[in-house]
C-alpha positions as CSV (number, residue, x, y, z in Angstrom):
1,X,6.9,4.7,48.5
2,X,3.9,4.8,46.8
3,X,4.1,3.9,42.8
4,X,2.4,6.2,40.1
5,X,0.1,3.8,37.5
6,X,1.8,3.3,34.0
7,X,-0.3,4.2,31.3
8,X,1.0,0.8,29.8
9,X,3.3,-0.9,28.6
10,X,5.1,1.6,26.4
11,X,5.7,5.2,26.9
12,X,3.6,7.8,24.4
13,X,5.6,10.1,22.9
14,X,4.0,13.6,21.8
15,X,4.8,16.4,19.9
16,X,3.1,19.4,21.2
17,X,4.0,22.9,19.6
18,X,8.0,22.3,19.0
19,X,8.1,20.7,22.4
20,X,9.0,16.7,22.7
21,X,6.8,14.7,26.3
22,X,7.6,10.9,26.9
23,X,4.2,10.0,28.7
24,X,5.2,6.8,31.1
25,X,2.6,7.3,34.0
26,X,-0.7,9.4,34.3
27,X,1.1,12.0,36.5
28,X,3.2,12.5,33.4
29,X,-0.2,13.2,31.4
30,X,-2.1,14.8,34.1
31,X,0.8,17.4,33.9
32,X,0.5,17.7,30.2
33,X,-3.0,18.2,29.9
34,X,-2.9,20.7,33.1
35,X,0.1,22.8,32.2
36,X,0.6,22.6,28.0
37,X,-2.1,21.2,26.3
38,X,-3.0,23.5,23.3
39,X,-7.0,23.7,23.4
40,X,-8.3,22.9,26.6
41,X,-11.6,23.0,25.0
42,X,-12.4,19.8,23.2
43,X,-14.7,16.8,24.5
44,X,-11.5,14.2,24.8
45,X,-9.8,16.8,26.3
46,X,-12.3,16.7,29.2
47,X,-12.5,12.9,29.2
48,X,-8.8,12.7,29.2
49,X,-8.3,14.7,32.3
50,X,-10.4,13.0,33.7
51,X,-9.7,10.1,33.4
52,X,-6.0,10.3,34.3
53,X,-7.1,12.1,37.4
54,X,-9.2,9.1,38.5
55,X,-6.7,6.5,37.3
56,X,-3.8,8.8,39.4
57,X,-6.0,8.1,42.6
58,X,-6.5,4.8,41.9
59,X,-10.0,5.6,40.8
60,X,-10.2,4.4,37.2
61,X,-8.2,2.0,35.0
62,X,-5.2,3.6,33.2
63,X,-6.1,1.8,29.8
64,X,-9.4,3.9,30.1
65,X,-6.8,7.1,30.9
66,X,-4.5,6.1,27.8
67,X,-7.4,5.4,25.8
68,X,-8.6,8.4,26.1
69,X,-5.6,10.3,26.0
70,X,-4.8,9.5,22.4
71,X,-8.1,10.4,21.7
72,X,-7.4,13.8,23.1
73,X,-4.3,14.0,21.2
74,X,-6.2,13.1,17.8
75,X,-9.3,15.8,18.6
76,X,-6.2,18.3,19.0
77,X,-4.3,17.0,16.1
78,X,-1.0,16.1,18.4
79,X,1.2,13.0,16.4
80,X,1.7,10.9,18.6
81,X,4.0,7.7,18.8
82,X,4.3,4.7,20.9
83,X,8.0,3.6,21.8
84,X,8.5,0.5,22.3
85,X,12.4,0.5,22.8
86,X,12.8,-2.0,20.4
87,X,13.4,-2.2,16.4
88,X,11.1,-5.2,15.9
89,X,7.2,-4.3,14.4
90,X,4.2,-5.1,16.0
91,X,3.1,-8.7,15.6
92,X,-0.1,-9.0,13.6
93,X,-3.3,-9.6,15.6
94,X,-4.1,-12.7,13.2
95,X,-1.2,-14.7,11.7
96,X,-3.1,-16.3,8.9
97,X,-1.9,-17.9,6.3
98,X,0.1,-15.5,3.5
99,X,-0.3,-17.7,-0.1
100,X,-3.3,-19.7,-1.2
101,X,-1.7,-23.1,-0.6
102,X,-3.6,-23.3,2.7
103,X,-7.0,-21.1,2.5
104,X,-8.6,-20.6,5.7
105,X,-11.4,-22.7,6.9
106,X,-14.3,-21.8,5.1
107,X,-12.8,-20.4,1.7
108,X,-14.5,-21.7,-1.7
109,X,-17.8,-22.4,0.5
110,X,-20.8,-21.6,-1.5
């Protein structure tokens, strides 16, 4: 059985029209853009498509097809939401520190 690529590690959801999608794999999006998208006119569009196309044959990364997917979805002015199936928030990229008791390396350098 042959597996369809993820494009990663959480599902996109999308609201298109008054219609709810769960994106999980890039056959998911490759049947969104094919069959419901609303302008099948824009640049990202095109790149989306594909994109997802390639990364469905194995062809191109699926971080490429998801990357350019949201940007399809922000050219068409789609919201879009990643669901992460959990309550907790995103941890921050850079954990510094929160109160000036211990300024970063380099603060107060002149």
């Amino acid at each position: 059985m042959a597996t369809v690529p993820q494009l990663g590690a959480y599902p996109i959801g999308l609201l298109v029209g008054t219609r709810r999608f769960t994106l999980s794999g890039v056959d998911d999006a490759v049947q969104l853009l094919e069959q419901h998208w609303p302008n099948k006119t824009g640049i990202h569009y095109g790149r989306a498509l594909r994109s997802c196309r390639l990364a469905l044959l194995r062809n191109g990364p699926a971080a490429v097809a998801r990357e350019d997917l949201i940007a399809a979805c922000l050219e068409a002015g789609i919201p879009h939401q990643f669901q992460s199936g959990s309550d907790k928030e995103q941890l921050p990229l850079f954990a510094g520190p929160e109160d000036d008791e211990h300024p970063s390396p380099g603060a107060g350098r002149q």
